[in-house]
mmCIF file of the C-alpha atoms, coordinates in Angstrom:
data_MODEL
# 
_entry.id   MODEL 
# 
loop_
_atom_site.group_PDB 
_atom_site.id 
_atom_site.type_symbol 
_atom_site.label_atom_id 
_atom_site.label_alt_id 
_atom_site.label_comp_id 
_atom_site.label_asym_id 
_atom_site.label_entity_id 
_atom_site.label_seq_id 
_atom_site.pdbx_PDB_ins_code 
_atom_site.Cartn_x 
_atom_site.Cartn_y 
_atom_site.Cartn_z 
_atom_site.occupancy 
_atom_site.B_iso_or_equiv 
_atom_site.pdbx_formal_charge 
_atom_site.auth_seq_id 
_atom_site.auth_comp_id 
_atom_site.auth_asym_id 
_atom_site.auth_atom_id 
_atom_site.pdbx_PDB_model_num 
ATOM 1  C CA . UNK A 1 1  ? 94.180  121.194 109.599 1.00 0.00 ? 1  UNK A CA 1 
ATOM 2  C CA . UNK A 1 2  ? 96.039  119.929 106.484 1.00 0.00 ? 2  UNK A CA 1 
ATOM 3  C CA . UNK A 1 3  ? 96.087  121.312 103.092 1.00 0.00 ? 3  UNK A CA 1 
ATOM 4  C CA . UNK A 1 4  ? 96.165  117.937 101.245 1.00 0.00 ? 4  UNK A CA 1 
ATOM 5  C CA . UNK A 1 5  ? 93.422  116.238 99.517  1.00 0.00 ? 5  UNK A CA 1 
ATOM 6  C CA . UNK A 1 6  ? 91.570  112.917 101.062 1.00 0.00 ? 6  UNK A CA 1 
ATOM 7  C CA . UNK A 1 7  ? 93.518  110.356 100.300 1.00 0.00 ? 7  UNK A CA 1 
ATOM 8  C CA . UNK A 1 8  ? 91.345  108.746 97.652  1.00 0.00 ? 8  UNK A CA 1 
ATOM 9  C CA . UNK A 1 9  ? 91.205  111.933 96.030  1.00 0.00 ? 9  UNK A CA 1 
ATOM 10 C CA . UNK A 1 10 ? 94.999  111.636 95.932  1.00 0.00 ? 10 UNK A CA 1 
ATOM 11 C CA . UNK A 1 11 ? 94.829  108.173 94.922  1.00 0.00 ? 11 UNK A CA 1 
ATOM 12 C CA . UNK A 1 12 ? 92.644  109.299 91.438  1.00 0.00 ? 12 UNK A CA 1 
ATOM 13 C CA . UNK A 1 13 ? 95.072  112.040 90.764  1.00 0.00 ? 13 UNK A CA 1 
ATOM 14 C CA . UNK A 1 14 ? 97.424  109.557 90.560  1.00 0.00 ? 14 UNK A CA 1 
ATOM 15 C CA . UNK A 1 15 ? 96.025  106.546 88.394  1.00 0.00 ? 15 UNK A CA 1 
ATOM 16 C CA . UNK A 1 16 ? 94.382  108.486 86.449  1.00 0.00 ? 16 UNK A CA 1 
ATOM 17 C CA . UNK A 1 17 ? 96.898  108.709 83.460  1.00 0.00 ? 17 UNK A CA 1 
ATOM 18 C CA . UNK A 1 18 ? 96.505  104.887 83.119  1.00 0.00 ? 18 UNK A CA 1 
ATOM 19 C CA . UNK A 1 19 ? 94.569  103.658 80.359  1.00 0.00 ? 19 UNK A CA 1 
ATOM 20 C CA . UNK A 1 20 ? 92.019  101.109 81.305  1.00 0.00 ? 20 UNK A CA 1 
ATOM 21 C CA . UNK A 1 21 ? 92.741  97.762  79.863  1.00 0.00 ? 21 UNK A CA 1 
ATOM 22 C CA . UNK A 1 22 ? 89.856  95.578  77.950  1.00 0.00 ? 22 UNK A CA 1 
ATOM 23 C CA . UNK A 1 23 ? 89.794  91.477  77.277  1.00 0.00 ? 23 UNK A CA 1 
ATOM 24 C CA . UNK A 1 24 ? 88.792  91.168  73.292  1.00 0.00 ? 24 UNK A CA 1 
ATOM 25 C CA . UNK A 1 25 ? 85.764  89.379  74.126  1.00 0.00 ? 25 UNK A CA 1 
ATOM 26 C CA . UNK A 1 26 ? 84.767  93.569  75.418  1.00 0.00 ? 26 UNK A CA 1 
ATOM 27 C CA . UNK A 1 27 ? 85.101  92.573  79.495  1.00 0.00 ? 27 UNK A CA 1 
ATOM 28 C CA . UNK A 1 28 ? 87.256  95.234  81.321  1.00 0.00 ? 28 UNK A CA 1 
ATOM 29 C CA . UNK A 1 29 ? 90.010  93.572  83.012  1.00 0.00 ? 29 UNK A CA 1 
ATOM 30 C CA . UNK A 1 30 ? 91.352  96.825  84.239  1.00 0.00 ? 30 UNK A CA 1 
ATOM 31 C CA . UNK A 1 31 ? 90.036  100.680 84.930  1.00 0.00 ? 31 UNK A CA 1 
ATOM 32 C CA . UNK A 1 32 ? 92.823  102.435 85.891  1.00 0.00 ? 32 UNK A CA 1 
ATOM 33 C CA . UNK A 1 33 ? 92.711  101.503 89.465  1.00 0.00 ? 33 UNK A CA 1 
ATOM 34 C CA . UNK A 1 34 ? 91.121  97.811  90.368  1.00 0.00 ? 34 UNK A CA 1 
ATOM 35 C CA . UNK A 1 35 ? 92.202  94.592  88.547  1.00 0.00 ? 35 UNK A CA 1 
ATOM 36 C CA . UNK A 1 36 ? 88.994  92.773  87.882  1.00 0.00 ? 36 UNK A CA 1 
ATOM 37 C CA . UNK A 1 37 ? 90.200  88.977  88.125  1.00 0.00 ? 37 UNK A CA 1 
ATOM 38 C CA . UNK A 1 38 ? 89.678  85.878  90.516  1.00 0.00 ? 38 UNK A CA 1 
ATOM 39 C CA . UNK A 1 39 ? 93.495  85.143  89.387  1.00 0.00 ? 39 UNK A CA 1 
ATOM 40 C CA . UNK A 1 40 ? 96.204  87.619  89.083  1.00 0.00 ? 40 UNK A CA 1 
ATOM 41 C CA . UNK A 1 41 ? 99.932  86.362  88.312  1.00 0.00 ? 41 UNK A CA 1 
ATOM 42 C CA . UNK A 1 42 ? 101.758 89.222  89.707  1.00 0.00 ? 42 UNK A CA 1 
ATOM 43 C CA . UNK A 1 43 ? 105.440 88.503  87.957  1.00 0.00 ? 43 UNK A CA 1 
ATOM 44 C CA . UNK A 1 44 ? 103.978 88.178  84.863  1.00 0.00 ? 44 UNK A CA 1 
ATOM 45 C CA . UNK A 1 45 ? 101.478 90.946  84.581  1.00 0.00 ? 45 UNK A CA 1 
ATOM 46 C CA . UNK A 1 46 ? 98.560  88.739  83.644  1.00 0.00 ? 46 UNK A CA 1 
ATOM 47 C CA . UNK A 1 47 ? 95.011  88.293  85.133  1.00 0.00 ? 47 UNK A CA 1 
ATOM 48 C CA . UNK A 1 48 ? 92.668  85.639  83.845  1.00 0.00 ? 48 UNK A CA 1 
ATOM 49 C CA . UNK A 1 49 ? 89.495  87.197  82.253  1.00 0.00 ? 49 UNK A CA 1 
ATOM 50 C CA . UNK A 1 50 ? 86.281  85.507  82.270  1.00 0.00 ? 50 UNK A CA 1 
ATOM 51 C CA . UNK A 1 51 ? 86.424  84.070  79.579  1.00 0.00 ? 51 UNK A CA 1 
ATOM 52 C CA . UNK A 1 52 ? 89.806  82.311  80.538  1.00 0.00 ? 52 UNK A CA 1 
ATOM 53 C CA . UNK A 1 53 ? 91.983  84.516  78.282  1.00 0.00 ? 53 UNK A CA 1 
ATOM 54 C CA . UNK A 1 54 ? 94.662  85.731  79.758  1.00 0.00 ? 54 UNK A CA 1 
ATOM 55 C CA . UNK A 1 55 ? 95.211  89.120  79.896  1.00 0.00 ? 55 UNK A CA 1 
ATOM 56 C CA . UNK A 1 56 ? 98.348  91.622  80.498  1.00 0.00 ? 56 UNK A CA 1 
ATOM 57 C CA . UNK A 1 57 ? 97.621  93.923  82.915  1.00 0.00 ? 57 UNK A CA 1 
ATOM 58 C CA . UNK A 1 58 ? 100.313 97.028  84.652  1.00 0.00 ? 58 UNK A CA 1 
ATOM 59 C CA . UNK A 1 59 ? 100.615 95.454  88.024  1.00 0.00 ? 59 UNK A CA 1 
ATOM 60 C CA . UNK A 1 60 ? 103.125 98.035  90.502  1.00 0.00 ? 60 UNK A CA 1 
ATOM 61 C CA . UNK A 1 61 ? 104.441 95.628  93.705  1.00 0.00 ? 61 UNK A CA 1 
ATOM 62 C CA . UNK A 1 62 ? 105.125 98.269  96.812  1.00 0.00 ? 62 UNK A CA 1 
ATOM 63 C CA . UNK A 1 63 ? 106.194 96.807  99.668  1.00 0.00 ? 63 UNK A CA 1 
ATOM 64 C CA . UNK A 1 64 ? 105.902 97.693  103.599 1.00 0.00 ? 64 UNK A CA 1 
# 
């Protein structure tokens, strides 16, 4: 038996410093751990909100 929390216990632990991140017309784009967007441009930071603002968002790339 291990020690070590569940994984998605781990996974709060560890977004959980990260503000969430709100559109100005009040829609949450971001809440700490899921980008909430159809379209996501990953090398800019942005996802589109719903009401076609774009929005900058912290996007972390790990690869395999």
């Amino acid at each position: 038996m291990s020690d070590l929390a569940p994984k998605s216990e781990l996974n709060k632990a560890h977004f959980a410093k990260i503000d969430t991140v709100t559109c100005k017309c009040g829609h949450k784009i971001f809440d700490g751990e899921v980008v909430r967007s159809r379209c996501v441009k990953v090398h800019e930071s942005m996802a589109l909100c719903r009401c076609k603002e774009w929005v900058s968002v912290p996007i972390c790339y790990l690869p395999y």
